[in-house]
C-alpha positions, 0 to 999 in steps of 0.5 A: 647283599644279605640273603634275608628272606622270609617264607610265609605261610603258603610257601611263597618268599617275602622279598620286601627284605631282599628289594631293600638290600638291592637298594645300592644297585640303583642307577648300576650297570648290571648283566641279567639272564631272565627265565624268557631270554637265551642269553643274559642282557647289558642293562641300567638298574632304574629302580627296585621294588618289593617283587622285581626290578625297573630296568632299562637299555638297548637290548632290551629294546632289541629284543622287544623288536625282535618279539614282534613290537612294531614301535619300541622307542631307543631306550624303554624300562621294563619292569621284571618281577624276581620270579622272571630272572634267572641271575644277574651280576656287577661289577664289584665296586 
């Protein structure tokens, strides 16, 4: 992945760039520390946008529950913006 991001004018960081270098993760098993979670999650990597990426696994259904969700289906997809992650990391193919 290439580090290319632009800053604008008011400070805040284009990602456009960055969403498209993270176009070969689609569909990839990934780990993902986001800001609310004490600990990083197992998930599958079902689309990436300008700001953010869709994913989806157990854990998160896990910890939605844990939220206080009453229905969560076995699997959902969430949509997480970049400014809610802390890290994520795969596996080198």
């Amino acid at each position: 992945m290439s580090g290319s991001c632009v800053l604008a004018d008011n400070g805040r960081i284009i990602r456009r760039t960055m969403a498209n270098d993270l176009k070969h993760i689609l569909g990839k098993q990934i780990q993902i520390k986001l800001t609310s979670a004490q600990k990083a999650l197992a998930c599958t990597v079902k689309n990436v946008e300008d700001n953010g990426l869709w994913i989806s696994g157990s854990p998160l259904s896990q910890m939605a529950v844990q939220t206080g969700f009453a229905a969560i289906p076995q699997q959902i997809v969430i949509f997480v913006p970049f400014s809610s992650v802390d890290w994520f990391a795969m596996a080198e193919e």
